[in-house]
LUMFI-372260 format. One line per field, with one value per residue (C-alpha): chain; residue in one letter; x, y, z. Coordinates in Angstrom, 1 decimal. Layout:
N
chain = (A;...)
res = (A;...)
X = (X;...)
Y = (Y;...)
Z = (Z;...)
This chain:
385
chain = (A;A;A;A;A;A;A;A;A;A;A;A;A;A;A;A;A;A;A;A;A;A;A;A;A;A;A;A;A;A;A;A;A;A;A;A;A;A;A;A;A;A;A;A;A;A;A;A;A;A;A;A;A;A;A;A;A;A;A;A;A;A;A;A;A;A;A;A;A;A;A;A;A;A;A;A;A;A;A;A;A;A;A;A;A;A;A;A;A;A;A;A;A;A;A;A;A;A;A;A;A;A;A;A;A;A;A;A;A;A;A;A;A;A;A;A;A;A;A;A;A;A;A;A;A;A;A;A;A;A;A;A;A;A;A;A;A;A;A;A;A;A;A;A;A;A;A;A;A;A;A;A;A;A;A;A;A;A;A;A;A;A;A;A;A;A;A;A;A;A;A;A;A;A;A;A;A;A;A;A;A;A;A;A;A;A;A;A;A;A;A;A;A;A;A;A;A;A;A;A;A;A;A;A;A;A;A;A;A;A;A;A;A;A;A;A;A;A;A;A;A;A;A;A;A;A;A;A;A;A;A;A;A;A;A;A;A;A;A;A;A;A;A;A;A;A;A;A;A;A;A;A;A;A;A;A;A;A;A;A;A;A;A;A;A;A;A;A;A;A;A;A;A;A;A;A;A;A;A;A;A;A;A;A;A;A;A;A;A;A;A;A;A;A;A;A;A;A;A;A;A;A;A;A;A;A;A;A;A;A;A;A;A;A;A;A;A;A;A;A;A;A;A;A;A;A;A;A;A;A;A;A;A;A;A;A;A;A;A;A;A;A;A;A;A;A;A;A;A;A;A;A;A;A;A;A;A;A;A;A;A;A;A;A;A;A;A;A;A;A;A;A;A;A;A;A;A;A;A;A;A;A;A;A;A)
res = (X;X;X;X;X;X;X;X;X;X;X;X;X;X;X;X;X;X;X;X;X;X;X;X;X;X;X;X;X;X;X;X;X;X;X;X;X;X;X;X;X;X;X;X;X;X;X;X;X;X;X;X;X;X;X;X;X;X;X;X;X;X;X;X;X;X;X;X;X;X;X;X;X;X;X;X;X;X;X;X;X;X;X;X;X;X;X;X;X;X;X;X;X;X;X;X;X;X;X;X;X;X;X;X;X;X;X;X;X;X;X;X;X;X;X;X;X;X;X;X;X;X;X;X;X;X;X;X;X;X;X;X;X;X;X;X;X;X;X;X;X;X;X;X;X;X;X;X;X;X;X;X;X;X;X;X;X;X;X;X;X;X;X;X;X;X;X;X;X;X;X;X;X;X;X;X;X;X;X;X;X;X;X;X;X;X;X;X;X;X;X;X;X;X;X;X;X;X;X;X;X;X;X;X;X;X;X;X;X;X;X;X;X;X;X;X;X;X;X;X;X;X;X;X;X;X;X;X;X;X;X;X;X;X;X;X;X;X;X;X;X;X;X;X;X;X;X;X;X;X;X;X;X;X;X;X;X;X;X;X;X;X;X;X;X;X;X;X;X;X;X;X;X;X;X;X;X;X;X;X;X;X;X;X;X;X;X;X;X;X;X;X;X;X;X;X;X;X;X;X;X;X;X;X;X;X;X;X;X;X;X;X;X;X;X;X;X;X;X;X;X;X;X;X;X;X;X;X;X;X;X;X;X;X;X;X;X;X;X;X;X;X;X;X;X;X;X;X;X;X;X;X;X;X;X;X;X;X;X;X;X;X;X;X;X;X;X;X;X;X;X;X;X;X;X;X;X;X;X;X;X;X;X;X;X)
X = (39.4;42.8;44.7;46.5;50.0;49.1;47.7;51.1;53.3;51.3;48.6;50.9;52.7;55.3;58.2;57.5;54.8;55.5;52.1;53.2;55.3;56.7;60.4;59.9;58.4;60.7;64.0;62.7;62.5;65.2;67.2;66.0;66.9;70.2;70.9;68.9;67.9;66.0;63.6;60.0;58.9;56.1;55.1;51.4;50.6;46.5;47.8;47.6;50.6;53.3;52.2;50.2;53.3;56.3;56.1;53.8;56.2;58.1;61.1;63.2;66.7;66.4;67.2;64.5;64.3;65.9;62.9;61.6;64.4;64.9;61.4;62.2;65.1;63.1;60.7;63.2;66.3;69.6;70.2;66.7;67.7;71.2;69.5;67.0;69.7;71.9;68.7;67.9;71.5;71.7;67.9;69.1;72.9;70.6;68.0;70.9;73.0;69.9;67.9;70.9;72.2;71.4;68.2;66.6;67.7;69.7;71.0;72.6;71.8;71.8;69.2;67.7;65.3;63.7;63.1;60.7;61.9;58.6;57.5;57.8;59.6;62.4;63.0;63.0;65.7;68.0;67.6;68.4;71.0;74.5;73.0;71.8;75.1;76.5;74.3;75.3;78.9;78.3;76.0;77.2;80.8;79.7;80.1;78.3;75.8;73.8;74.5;73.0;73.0;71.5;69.9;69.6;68.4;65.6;62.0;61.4;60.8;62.6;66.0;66.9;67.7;69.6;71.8;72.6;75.6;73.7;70.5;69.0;67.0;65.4;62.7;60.2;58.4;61.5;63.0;60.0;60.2;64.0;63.4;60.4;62.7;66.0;63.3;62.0;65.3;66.2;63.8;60.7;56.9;55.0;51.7;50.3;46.2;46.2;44.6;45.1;41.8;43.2;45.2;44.8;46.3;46.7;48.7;52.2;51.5;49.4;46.3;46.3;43.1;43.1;40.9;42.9;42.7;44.1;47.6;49.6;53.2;55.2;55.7;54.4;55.8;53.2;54.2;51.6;52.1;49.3;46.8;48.3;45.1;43.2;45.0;46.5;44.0;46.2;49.0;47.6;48.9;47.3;47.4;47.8;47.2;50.4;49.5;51.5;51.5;54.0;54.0;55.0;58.8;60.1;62.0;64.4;64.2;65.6;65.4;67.7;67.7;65.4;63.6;61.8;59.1;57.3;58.7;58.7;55.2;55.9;58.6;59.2;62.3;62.9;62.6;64.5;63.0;59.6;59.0;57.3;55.2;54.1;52.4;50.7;48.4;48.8;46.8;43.5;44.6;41.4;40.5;43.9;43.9;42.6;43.6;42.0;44.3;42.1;42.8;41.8;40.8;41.1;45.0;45.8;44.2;46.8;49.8;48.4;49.1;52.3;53.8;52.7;55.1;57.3;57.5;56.7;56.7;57.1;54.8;53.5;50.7;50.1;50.6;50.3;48.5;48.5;48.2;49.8;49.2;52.0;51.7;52.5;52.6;50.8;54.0;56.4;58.1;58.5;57.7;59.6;57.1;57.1;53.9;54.2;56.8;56.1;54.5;56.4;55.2;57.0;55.2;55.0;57.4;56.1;56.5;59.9;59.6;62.3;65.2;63.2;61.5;64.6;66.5;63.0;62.6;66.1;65.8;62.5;64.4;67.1;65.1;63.2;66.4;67.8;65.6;65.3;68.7;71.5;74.5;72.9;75.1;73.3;74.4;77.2;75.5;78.3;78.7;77.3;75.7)
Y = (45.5;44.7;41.6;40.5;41.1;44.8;45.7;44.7;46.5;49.9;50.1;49.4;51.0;53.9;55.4;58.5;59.6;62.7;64.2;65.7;64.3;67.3;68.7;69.2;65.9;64.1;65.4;65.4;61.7;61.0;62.9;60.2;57.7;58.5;59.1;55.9;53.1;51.0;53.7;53.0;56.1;56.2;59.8;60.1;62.2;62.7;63.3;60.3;61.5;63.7;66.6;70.1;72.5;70.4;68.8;71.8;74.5;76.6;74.6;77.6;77.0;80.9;83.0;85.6;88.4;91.4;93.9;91.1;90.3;94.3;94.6;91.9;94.1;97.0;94.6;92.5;92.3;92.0;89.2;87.5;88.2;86.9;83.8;83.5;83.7;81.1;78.3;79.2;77.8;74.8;73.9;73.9;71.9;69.4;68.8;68.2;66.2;63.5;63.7;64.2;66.8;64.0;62.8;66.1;67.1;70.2;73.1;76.5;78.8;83.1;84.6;88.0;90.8;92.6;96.1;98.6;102.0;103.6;100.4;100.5;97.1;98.4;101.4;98.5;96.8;99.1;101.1;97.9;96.4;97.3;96.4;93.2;92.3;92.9;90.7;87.5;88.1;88.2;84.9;82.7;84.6;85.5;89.5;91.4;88.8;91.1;93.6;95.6;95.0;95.4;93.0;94.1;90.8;90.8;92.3;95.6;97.5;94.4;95.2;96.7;93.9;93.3;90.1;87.2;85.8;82.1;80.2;76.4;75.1;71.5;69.4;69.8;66.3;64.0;65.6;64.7;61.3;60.8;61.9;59.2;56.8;57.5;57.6;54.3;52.7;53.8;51.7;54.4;53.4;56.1;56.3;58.0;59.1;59.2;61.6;62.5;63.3;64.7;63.9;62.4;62.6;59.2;57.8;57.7;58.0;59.6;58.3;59.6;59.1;58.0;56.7;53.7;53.1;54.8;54.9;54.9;56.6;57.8;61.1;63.2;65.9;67.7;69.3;70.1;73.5;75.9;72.3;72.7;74.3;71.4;69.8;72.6;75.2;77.6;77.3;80.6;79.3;80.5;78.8;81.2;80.1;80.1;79.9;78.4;78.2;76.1;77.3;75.2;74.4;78.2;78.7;81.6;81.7;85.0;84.0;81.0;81.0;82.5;85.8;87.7;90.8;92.7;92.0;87.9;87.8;87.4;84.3;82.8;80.6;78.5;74.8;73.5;75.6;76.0;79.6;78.8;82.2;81.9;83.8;87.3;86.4;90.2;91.2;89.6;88.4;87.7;84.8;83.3;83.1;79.1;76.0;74.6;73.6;75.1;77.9;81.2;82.3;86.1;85.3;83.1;86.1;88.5;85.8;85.3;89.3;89.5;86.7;88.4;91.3;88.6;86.9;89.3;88.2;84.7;81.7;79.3;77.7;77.4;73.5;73.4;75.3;74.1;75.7;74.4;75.6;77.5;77.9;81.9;82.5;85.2;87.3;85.9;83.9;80.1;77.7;75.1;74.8;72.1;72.0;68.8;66.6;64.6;66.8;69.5;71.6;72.9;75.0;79.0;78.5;81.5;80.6;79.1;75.6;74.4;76.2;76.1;73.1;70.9;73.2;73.5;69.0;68.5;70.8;69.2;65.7;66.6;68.3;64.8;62.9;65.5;64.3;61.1;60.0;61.1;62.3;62.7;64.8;66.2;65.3;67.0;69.0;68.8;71.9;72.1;75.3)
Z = (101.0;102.0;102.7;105.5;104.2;103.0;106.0;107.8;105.0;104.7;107.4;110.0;113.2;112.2;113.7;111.5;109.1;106.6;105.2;102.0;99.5;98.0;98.2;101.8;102.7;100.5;101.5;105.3;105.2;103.1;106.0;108.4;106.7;105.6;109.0;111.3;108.4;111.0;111.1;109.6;107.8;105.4;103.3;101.8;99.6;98.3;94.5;92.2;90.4;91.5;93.6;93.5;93.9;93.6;90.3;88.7;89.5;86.6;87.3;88.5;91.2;92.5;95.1;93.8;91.6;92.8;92.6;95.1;97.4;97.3;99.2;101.1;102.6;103.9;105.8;107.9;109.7;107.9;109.9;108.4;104.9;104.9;107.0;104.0;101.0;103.2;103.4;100.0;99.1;101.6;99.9;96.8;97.3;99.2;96.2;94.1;96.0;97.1;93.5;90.9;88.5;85.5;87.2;87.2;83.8;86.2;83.7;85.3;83.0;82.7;84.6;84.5;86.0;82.8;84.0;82.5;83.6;84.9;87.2;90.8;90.5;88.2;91.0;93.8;91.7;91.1;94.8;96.2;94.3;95.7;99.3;98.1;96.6;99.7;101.4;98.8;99.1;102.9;103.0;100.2;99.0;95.4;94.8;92.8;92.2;90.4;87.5;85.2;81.4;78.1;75.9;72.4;71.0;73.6;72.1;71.8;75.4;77.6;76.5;80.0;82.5;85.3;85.5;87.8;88.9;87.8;88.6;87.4;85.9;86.4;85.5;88.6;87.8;87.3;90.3;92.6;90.7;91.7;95.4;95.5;94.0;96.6;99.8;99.0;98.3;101.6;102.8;103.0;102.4;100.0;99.4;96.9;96.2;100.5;102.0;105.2;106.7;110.4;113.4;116.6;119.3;121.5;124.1;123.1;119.4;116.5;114.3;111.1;109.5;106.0;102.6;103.2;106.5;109.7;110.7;113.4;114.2;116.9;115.6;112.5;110.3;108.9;104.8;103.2;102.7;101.2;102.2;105.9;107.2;106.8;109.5;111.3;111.3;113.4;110.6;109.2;105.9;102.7;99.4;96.3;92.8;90.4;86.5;83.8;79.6;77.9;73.9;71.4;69.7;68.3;65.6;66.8;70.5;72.0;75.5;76.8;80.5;83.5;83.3;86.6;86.1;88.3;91.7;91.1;89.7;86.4;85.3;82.2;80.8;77.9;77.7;75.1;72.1;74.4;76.2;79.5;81.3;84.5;87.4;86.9;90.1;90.9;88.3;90.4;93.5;94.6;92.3;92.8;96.8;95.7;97.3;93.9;91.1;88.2;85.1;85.7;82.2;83.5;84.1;81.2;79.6;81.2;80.2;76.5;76.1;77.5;75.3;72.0;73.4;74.7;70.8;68.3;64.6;66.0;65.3;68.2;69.7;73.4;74.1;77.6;80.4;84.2;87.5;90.8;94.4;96.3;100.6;101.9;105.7;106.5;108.3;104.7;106.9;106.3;109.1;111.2;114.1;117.2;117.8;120.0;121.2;118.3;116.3;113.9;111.3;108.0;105.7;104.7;101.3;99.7;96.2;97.1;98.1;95.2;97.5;100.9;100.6;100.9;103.8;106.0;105.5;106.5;109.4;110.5;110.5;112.3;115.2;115.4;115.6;117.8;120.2;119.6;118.9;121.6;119.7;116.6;114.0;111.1;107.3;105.8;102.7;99.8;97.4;94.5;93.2)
């Protein structure tokens, strides 16, 4: 039961409502109201707290490994990959300049490829490396971006590696937190534990059917990412499964920074005197094409393995373990989709909704105020990475 004064504040008429209140959704609505204050914009999101990608990710600022990116190369247009590095950078200079280097506990650190010389990645890497540092100098002026090295202090097998130029690294939770905080200072409505339970079309509007009640907006932005089938079944979005450890403090860490393996699927970095390991949904991916947020003993398996290679002779517990839920389009290619005059779509991250996310919400906004707003000019993004 709700009163009469909540049902005006948050059950109410809309001039936009944002389903998802992730990096997209967040930034997206942010980019409305930076730009037209008198809007009324409310985001729901069906998590109690946080979200199920956003603030659950690894809490990496990356362009991509290069075994990854390298494959990327051979299945697209050079003008699609220097279009992907370019939103990649935009994403991430917007999440920084609207949450906050300080907010989000933002670090640029070292970064590295670890390469074992008989895997197919390691061969992707290194064919592919001149061309793709031809492609960053080309989209965001940094040459040779990537290089090879060697790590002696790295454990034994892992001290091949190829280097980066830089990437972050951020606390995923306090940066959704800051985004939340900026969006409703602006004047936004959020709702969190709301589930949006479909969408109907009515005259010169939307219903959004809710647990809370049903709402009504002019127009709708739809970022839900791998949860966007539920409401757009022709999305063709698929969730996939990301897994996570977090081990306790370590006495000598050897690794300070960001680590990729096996084309992406493997990730680990430090936090603080932490190691967090991630992903290894290659090894079944099967069991982790899941929209549900649960462990997969079979993978933590998998990750357990590879940290007692990672950490030899050290001593640890495993503190932590989590899984979050990533959105992949089934061509790779993220989506910015007008559905309807009032109706857009932006999903398809593929495991890289920290740098997409933001670039794919702002561009979502602006098409809305594009049309809405004669003469609109979109925000100047400021330089930051």
């Amino acid at each position: 039961m709700f009163s009469f004064w909540e049902k005006q504040q948050y059950l109410g008429k809309y001039d936009v409502i944002i389903i998802g209140s992730g990096f997209t959704g967040l930034c997206a609505g942010i980019t409305l109201l930076k730009s037209q204050p008198a809007l009324r914009v409310a985001i729901i999101e069906s998590a109690i707290i946080g979200t199920l990608a956003s603030s659950r990710n690894a809490g990496f600022m990356c362009y991509g490994s290069p075994s990854e990116l390298g494959t990327d190369i051979g299945n697209q247009s050079t003008a699609n990959s220097l279009a992907m590095i370019r939103a990649k950078h935009k994403g991430m200079k917007l999440l920084l300049q609207f949450a906050g280097k300080r907010n989000i506990q933002f670090k640029k650190v070292a970064a590295y490829e670890l390469l074992d010389k008989t895997a197919p990645a390691t061969t992707a890497a290194l064919e592919h490396i001149d061309a793709l540092n031809g492609l960053f100098q080309e989209a965001i002026g940094i040459p040779q971006y990537f290089s090879q090295t060697t790590k002696p202090h790295f454990a034994d097998g892992f001290q091949d590696a190829i280097a980066f130029a830089y990437e972050g690294q951020l606390n995923p939770a306090a940066t959704v937190y800051a985004l939340t905080q900026l969006f409703r200072n602006l004047g936004g409505i959020h709702l969190n534990a709301t589930t949006a339970q479909g969408l109907e079309k009515s005259e010169g509007h939307f219903e959004v059917p809710t647990n809370l009640g049903t709402l009504q907006s002019k127009q709708v932005i739809v970022a839900t990412n791998a949860f966007t089938s539920a409401l757009i079944p022709s999305s063709q979005i698929q969730p996939k499964r990301a897994q996570v450890l977090l081990t306790s403090p370590i006495a000598k860490m050897p690794y300070l920074g960001n680590f990729h393996m096996d084309f992406g699927y493997v990730y680990f970095r430090n936090v603080g005197n932490r190691l967090l390991l991630g992903g290894a949904r290659n090894t079944n991916f099967e069991s982790e094409n899941s929209a549900k947020p649960e462990l997969n003993p079979l993978i933590q398996s998998v990750l357990d393995t590879l940290l007692v290679k990672l950490l030899p002779h050290q001593n640890y517990t495993i503190e932590d373990r989590w899984a979050g839920i990533m959105g992949f389009d089934v061509k790779n290619r993220p989506q910015v989709r007008v559905l309807d005059s009032n109706l857009l779509l932006v999903a398809g991250m593929n495991g890289m909704g920290t740098a997409l996310g933001p670039a794919l919400g702002y561009e979502a906004a602006n098409i809305l105020l594009s049309d809405r707003f004669t003469g609109h000019k979109a925000m100047r993004i400021k330089a930051f990475l």
